[in-house]
Each structure stands twice: as structure tokens, then as C-alpha cells.
C-alpha positions in Angstrom: 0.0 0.0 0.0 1.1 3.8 -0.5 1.1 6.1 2.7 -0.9 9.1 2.4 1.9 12.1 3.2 1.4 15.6 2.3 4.9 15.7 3.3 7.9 13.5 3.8 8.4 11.3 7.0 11.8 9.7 8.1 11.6 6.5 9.5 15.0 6.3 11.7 16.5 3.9 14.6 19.8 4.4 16.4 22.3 2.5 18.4 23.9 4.2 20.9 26.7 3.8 24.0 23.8 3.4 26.3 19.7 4.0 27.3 20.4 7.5 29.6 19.6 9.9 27.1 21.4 13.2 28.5 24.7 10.7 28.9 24.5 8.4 26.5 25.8 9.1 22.4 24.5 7.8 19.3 27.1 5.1 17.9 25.0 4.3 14.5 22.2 6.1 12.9 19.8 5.0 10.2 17.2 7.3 8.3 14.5 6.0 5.4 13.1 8.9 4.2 9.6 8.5 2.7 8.8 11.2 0.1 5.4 12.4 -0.5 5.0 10.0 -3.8 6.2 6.9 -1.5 9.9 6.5 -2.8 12.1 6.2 -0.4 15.9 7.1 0.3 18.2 5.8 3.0 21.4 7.4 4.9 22.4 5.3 7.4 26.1 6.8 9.4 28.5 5.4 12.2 29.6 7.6 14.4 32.7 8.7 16.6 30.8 9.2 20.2 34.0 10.2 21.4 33.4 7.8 24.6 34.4 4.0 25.4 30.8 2.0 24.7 30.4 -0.8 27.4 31.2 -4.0 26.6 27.5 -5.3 27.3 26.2 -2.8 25.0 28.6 -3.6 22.3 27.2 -7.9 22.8 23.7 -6.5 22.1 24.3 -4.1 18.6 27.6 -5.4 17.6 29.1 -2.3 17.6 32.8 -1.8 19.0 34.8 1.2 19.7 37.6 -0.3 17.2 34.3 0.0 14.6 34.0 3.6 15.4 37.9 5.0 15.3 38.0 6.4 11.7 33.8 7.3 12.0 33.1 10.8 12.1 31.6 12.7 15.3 28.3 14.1 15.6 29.4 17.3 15.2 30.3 17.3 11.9 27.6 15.1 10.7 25.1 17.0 12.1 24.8 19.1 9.2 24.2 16.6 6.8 21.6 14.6 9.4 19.6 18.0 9.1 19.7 18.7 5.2 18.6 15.2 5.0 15.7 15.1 7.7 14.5 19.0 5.9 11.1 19.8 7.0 10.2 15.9 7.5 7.9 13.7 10.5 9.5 11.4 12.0 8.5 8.0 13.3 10.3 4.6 14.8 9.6 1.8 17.2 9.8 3.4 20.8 11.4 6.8 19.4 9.3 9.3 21.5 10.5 7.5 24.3 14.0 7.0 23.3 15.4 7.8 19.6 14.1 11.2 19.1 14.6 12.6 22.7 18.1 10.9 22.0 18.1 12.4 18.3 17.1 16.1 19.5 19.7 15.9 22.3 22.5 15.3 20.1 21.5 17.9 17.8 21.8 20.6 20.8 25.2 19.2 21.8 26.3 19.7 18.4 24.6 23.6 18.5 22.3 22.9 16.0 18.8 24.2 16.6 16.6 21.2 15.8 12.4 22.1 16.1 9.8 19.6 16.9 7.4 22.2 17.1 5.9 21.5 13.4 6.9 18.1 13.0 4.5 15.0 13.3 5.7 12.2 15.7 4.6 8.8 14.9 5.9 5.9 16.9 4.9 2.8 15.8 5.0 1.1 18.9 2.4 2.9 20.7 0.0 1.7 17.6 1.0 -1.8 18.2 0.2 -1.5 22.1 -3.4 0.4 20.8 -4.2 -2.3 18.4 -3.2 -5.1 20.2 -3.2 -4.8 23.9 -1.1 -6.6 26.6 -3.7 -6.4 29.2 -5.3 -9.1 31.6 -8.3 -9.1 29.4 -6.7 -9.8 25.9 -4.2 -12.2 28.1 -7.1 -14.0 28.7 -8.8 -13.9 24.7 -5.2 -15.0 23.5 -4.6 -17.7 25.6 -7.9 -19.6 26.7 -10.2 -17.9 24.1 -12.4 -16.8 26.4 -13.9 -13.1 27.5 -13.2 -12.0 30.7 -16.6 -11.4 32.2 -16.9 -8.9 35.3 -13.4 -7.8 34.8 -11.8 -5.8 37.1 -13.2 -8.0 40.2 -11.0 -9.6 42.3 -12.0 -12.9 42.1 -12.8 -12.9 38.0 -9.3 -11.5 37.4 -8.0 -13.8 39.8 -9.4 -17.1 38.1 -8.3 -15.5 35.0 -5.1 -15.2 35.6 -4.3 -18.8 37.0 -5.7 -20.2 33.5 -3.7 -18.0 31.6 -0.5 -18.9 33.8 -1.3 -22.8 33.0 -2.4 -22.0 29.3 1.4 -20.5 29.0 2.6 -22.9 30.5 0.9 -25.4 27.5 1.9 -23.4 24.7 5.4 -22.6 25.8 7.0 -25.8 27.6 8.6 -27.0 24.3 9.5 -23.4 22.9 13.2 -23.1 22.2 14.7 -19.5 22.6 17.8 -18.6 21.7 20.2 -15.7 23.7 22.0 -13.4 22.3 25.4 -15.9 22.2 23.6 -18.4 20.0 22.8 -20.3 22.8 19.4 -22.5 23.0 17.0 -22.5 25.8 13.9 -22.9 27.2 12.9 -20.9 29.6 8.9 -22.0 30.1 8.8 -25.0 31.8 6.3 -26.4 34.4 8.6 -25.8 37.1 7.7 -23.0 39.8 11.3 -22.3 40.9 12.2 -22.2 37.1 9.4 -20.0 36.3 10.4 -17.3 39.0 13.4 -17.1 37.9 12.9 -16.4 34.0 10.2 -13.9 35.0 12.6 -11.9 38.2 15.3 -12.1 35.9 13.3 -9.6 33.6 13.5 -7.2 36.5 16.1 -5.9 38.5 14.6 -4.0 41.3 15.7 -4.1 44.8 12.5 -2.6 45.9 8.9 -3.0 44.6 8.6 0.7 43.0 12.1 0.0 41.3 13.3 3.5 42.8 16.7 1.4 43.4 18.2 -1.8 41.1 20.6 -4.1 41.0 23.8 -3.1 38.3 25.7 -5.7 36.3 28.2 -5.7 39.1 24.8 -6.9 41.6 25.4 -3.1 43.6 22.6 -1.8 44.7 22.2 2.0 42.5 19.7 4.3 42.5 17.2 4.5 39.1 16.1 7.9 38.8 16.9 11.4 39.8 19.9 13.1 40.3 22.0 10.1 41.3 20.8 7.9 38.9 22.6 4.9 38.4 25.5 5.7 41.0 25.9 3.3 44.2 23.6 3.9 47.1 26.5 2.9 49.3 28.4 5.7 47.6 25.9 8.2 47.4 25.0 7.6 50.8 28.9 8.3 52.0 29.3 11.3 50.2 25.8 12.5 50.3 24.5 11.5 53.9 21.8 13.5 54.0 20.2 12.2 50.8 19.2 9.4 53.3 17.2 11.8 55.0 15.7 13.4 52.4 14.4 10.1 51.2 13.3 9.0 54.3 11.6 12.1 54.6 10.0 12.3 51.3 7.2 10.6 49.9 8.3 7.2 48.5 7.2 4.0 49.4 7.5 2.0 53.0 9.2 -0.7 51.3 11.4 1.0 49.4 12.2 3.3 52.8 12.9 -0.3 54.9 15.6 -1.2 51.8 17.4 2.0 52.4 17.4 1.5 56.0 18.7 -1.7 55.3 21.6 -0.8 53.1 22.6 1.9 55.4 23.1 -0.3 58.8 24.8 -2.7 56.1 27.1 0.0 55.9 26.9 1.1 59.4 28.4 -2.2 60.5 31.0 -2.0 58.4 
């Protein structure tokens, strides 16, 4: 089918050192630009980011720094990046979230004045989550073929969710998966210990609100604010009062109790 533009849209994805978008710089960039009678053109750069990327983020986009030493910077592709994208939309897969706050931020490093104001943003993941959505209700269509009558009621959803849990549980066991190293696994099995594992090692939070997380290294770091991603243990030395503050704020109990718990971890020290 032909898109209906009255102007051009760039479809674009990046790789980058990292996720934190003030720190983080783009490492690859690729943009398809759709013109207004459907043909396309494509630009796709690697960049200098003029920082070590971490080796865990190289395993996932195949990207080294020894790729990168000959690439040119930002800076001086900026330029061309804007000539390209001209008056254009723009759209991705989770790019208002991440490649166009990511995009934009570069731009500003680089000093070039980059305007969303008249711009359409279209990001194609948010249509798939519309059209398709990954609540307890469609759960329950996908997996028993059934309608969830009198959702939202504790029991209904309740009932609902344990015959989803064995439906997965049917479908999945003999699914093979493969990581990222080529290895083959399969992580459904009817096995409870198993089970709580694949689905906590999704998630890395020390406490329930995920206010702090576990790093690669198993610290314990904070995940938001100004000390994002540093050590609490650290934080907490050179910063004491932060504790307070914290404590004095409005987060959760739990999250409150692990911070108490970390700092007379420390305090016995």
C-alpha cells in the first residue's frame, strides 16, 4: 500500500553507548526517508561518540569502539543529518520514548537548533500497544479464548489469571529460545522455581517501586533522579543527608525499609 503524506516522514533507529539519554551518544544512525510519492531514500552513518561504549552494550548491537575509530563525530555530521531530515515527520519503534529525545539531544550538543514544534511524531510502537493490547483481558482472549466477564473483580481476574499462567505454561514448555550468544534454551517449563526465575530475571529492582536496582556488578544503584545509576553505598557516603531526604519524602515504606537496610549494612562496616 502507498502512505498518504502531504509531506515527507523519516523512519529512523539508532544505536547508541547506552539508554540515559542526557549521557549516552548515538554510535549508528539509520534514516528512510519516505517522500510524498512513496519512494524512499536511505542514509544510514556510524559515528565517533568520542566515549568507550560498554562492553554489554557492544554484545547487544555489535558495535565496538575499534568500529567507530575512523567514523566521524556528531558534530560534523550534524549538518548533513539535518539537510537530510529537511522539513520531514518522523516515526520509529519506541522513538518518543527514546530515539528522538536521544536524536534532538545530540543535535543541541552539536549547537544545532533542531524544532519539533511543526513536525509529526509517529511511533509505531504505541499503535502496536493500541491495536493489540497486553492487558489481563486480551491475556485471557489470547490464551484460553475466552472473555473476561466482570473484569476488574478480584476474584474474575483472579481465576483469570491462573488459567492464563497454565495456558502458557501449554503453549510454551517445548518453545526453544535462543540468547544473544547463540545459545538454546527454554525458559517455560512447568517448574515454579524455574518460572520465578525467568520472570525476576526480567526485573532488577531491589524494591517493589524500582526507585533502586541491582547493576551488572549486583550493587545496589539508584534508578532515577539526580544520582541515577551511582551506588547507594556511595551516594549515601558522600551525600549522607540524601538518606534523610528520602526517608523524609514521599516514597514507598518498602522502598524506605531497603534504604534502612543498606545503610546499617554499611553502618556495621
Amino acid at each position: 500500500m502507498k502512505l498518504n503524506l502531504t509531506k515527507p516522514i523519516i523512519f529512523f533507529d539508532l544505536e547508541a553507548t547506552g539508554l540515559i539519554i542526557g549521557l549516552d551518544r548515538i554510535v549508528e544512525i539509520c534514516l528512510l526517508k519516505v517522500n510524498v510519492d512513496n519512494s524512499t531514500e536511505t542514509k544510514t552513518w556510524r559515528i565517533n561518540p568520542e566515549m568507550p561504549i560498554p562492553e554489554k552494550i557492544s554484545k547487544l548491537h555489535g558495535i565496538y569502539d575499534k568500529d567507530l575509530v575512523d567514523c566521524p563525530t556528531f558534530k560534523q555530521l550534524a549538518p548533513q543529518i539535518i539537510q537530510f531530515i529537511g522539513n520531514s515527520d518522523l516515526a520509529g519503534f519506541n522513538s518518543n520514548k527514546y530515539d528522538v529525545p536521544m536524536l534532538v539531544e545530540e543535535l543541541l550538543r552539536a549547537e544545532t537548533d533542531f524544532d519539533l514544534k511543526n513536525r509529526r511524531l509517529v511511533d509505531v510502537q504505541n499503535i502496536f500497544h493500541v491495536m493489540e493490547p497486553r492487558n489481563l483481558s486480551a491475556a485471557y482472549k489470547f490464551y484460553c479464548n475466552k472473555s473476561l466477564e466482570n473484569a476488574h473483580t478480584a476474584e474474575a481476574d483472579t481465576v483469570a489469571t491462573y488459567e492464563i499462567f497454565k495456558a502458557q505454561i501449554s503453549k510454551y514448555e517445548n518453545t526453544e529460545l535462543e540468547d544473544e550468544h547463540g545459545t538454546k534454551f527454554k525458559p517455560v517449563v512447568n517448574d515454579i522455581s524455574k518460572l520465578s526465575e525467568i520472570t525476576n530475571n526480567r526485573n532488577k529492582n531491589v524494591d517493589l517501586a524500582g526507585r533502586i536496582i541491582y547493576n551488572e556488578k549486583g550493587q545496589e544503584v539508584f534508578n532515577f533522579g539526580k544520582h541515577k545509576d551511582k551506588s547507594v553505598v556511595e551516594v549515601f557516603e558522600k551525600e549522607p543527608s540524601y538518606y534523610n531526604w528520602m526517608m523524609n519524602g514521599d516514597f514507598a515504606l518498602y522502598t524506605k525499609k531497603i534504604l534502612t537496610q543498606i545503610r546499617l549494612g554499611m553502618m556495621k562496616k
